[in-house]
mmCIF file of the C-alpha atoms, coordinates in Angstrom:
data_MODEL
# 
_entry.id   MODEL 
# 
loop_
_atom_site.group_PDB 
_atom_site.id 
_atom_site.type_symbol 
_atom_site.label_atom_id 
_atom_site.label_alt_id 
_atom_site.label_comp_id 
_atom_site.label_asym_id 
_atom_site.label_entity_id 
_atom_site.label_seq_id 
_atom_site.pdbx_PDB_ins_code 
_atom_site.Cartn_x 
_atom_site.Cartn_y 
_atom_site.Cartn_z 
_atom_site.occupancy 
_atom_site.B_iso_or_equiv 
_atom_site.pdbx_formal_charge 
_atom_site.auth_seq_id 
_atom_site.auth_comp_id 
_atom_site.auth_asym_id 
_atom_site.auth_atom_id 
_atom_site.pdbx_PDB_model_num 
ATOM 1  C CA . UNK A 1 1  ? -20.032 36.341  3.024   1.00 0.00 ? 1  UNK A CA 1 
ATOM 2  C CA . UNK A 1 2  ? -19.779 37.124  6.623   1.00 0.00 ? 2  UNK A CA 1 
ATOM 3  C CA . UNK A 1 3  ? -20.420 33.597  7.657   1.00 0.00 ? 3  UNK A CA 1 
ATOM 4  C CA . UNK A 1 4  ? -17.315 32.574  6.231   1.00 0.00 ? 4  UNK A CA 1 
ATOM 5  C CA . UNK A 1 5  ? -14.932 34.792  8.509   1.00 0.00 ? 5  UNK A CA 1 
ATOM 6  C CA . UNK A 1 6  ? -14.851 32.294  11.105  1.00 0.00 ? 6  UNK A CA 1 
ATOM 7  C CA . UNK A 1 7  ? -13.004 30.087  8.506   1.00 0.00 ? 7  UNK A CA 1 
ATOM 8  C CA . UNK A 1 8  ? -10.256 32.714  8.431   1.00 0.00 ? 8  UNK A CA 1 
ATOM 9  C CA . UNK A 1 9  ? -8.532  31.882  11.385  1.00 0.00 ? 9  UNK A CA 1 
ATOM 10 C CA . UNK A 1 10 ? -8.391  27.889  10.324  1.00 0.00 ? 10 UNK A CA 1 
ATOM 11 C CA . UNK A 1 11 ? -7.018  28.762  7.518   1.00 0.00 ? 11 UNK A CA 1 
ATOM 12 C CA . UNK A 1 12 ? -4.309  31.012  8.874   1.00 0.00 ? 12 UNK A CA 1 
ATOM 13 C CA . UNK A 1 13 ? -2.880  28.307  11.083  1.00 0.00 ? 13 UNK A CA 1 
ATOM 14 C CA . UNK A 1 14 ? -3.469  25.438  8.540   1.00 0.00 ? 14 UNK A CA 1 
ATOM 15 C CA . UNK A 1 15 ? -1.357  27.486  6.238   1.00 0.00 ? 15 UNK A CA 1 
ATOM 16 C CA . UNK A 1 16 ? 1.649   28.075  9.152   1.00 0.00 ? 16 UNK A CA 1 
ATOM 17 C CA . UNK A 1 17 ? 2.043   24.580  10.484  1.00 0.00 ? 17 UNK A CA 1 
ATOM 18 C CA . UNK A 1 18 ? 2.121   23.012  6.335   1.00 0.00 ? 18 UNK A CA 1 
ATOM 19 C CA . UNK A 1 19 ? 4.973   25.786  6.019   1.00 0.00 ? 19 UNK A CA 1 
ATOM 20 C CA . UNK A 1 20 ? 6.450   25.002  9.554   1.00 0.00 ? 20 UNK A CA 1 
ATOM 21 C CA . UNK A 1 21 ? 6.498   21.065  8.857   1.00 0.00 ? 21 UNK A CA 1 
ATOM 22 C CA . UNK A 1 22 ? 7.854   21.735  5.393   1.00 0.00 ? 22 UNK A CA 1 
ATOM 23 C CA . UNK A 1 23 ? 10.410  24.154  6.587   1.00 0.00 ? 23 UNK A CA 1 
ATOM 24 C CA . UNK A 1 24 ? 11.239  21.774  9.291   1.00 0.00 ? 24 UNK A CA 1 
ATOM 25 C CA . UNK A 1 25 ? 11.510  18.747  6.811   1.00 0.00 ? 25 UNK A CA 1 
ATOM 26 C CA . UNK A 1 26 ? 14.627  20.138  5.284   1.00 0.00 ? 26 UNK A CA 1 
ATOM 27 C CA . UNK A 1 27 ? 16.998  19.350  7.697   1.00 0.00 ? 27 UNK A CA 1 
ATOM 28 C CA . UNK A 1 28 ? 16.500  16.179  8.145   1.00 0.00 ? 28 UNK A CA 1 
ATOM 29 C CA . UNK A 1 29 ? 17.707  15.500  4.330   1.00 0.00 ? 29 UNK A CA 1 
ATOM 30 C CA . UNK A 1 30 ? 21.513  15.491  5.845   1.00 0.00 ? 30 UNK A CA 1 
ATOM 31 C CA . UNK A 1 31 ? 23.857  13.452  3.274   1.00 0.00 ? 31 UNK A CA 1 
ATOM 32 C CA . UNK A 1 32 ? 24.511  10.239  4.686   1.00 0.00 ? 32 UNK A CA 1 
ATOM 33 C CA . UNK A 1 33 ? 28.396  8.483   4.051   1.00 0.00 ? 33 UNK A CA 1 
ATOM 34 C CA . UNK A 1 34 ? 28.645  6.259   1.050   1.00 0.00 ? 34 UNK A CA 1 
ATOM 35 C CA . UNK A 1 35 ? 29.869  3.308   3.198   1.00 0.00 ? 35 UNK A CA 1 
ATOM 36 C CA . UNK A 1 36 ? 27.110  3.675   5.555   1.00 0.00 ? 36 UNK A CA 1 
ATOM 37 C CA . UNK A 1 37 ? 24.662  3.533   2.488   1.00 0.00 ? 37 UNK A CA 1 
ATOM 38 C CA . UNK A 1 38 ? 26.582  1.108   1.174   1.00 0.00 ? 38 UNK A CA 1 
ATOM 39 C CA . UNK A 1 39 ? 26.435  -1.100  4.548   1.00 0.00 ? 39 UNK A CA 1 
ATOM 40 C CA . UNK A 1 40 ? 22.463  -0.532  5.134   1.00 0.00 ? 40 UNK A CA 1 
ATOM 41 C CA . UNK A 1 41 ? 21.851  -1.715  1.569   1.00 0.00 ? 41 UNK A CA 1 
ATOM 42 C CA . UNK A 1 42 ? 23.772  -5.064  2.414   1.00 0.00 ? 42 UNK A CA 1 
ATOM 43 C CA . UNK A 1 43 ? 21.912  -5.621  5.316   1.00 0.00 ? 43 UNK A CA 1 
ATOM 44 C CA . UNK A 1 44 ? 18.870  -4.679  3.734   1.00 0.00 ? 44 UNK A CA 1 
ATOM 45 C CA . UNK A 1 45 ? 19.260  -7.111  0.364   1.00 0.00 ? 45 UNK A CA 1 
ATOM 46 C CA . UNK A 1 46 ? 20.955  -10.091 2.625   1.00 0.00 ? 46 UNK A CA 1 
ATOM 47 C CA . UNK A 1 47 ? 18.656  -13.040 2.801   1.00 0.00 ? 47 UNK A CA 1 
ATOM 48 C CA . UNK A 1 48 ? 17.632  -13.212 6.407   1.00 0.00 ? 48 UNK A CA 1 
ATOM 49 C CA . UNK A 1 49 ? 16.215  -16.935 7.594   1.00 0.00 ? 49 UNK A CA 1 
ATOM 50 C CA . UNK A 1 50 ? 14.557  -15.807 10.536  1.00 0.00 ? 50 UNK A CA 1 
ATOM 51 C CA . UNK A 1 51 ? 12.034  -13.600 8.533   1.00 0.00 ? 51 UNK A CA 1 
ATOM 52 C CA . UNK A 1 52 ? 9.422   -15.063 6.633   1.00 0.00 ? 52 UNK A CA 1 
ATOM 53 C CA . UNK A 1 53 ? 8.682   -14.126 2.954   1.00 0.00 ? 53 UNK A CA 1 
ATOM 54 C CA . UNK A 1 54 ? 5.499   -15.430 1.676   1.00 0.00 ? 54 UNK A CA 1 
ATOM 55 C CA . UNK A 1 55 ? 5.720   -17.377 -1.213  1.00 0.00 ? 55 UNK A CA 1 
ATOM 56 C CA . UNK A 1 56 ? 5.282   -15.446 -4.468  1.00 0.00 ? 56 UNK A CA 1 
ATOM 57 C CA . UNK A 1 57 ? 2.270   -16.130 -6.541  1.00 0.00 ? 57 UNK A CA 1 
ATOM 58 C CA . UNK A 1 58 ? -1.520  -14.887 -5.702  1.00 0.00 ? 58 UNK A CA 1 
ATOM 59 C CA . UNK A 1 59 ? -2.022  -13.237 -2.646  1.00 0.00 ? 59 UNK A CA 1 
ATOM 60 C CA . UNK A 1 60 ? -6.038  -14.626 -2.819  1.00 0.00 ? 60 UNK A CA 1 
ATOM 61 C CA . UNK A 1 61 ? -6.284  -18.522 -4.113  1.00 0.00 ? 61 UNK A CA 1 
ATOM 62 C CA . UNK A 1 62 ? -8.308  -18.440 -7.178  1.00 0.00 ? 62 UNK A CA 1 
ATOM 63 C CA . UNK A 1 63 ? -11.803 -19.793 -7.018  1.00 0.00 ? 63 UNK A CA 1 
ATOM 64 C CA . UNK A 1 64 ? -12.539 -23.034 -8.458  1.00 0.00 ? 64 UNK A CA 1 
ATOM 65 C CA . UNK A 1 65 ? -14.692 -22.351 -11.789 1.00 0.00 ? 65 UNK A CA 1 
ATOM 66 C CA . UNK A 1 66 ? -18.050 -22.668 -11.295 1.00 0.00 ? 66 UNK A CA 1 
ATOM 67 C CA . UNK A 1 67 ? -19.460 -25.547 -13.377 1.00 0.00 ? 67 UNK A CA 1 
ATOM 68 C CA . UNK A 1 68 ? -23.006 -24.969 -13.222 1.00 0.00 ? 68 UNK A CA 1 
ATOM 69 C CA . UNK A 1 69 ? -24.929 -23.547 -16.129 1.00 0.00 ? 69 UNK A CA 1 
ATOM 70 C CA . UNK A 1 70 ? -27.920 -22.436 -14.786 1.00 0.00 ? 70 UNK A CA 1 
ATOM 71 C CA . UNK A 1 71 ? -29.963 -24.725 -15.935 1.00 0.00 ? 71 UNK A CA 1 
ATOM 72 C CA . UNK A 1 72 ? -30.967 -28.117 -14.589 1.00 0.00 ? 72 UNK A CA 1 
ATOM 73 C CA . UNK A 1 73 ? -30.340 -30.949 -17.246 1.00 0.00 ? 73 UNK A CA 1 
ATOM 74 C CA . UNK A 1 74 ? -31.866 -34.111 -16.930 1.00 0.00 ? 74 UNK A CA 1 
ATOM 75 C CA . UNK A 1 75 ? -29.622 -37.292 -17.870 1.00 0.00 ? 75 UNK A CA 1 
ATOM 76 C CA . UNK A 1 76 ? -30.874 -38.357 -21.190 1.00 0.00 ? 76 UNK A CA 1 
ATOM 77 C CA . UNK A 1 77 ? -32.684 -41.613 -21.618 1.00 0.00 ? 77 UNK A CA 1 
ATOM 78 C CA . UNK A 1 78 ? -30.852 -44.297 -23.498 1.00 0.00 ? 78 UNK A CA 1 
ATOM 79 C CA . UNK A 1 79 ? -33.114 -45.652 -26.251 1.00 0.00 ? 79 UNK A CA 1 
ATOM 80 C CA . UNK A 1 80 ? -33.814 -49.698 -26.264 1.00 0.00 ? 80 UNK A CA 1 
# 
């Protein structure tokens, strides 16, 4: 039990600086004017033509189905 003392001190801090961040994260939750929200949502939604969007479908072409069975077939002889 001894051998984990040296885990106290971790711990300790670990615990203050998630509190500290957290406490610290608050603030910056200020309420922001509607017309400003309303403005960055405009901006954000207009269709810009100097950015690219990629063109919607599958991010990954989809392979070609492989035909092969498995098994090698021999063409079969016409009868004369």
């Amino acid at each position: 039990m001894e051998i984990l003392l040296w885990l106290v001190p971790s711990v300790v801090v670990t615990l203050l600086a998630m509190l500290w961040v957290g406490w610290l994260g608050r603030e910056g939750r200020g309420e922001v004017e509607r017309d400003v929200a309303v403005r960055r949502i405009a901006t954000a939604l207009e269709p810009n033509p100097r950015r690219r969007r990629p063109a919607p479908g599958y991010a990954v072409k989809r392979p070609d189905p492989d035909r092969s069975t498995g098994i090698a077939v021999r063409p079969s002889r016409r009868a004369s």
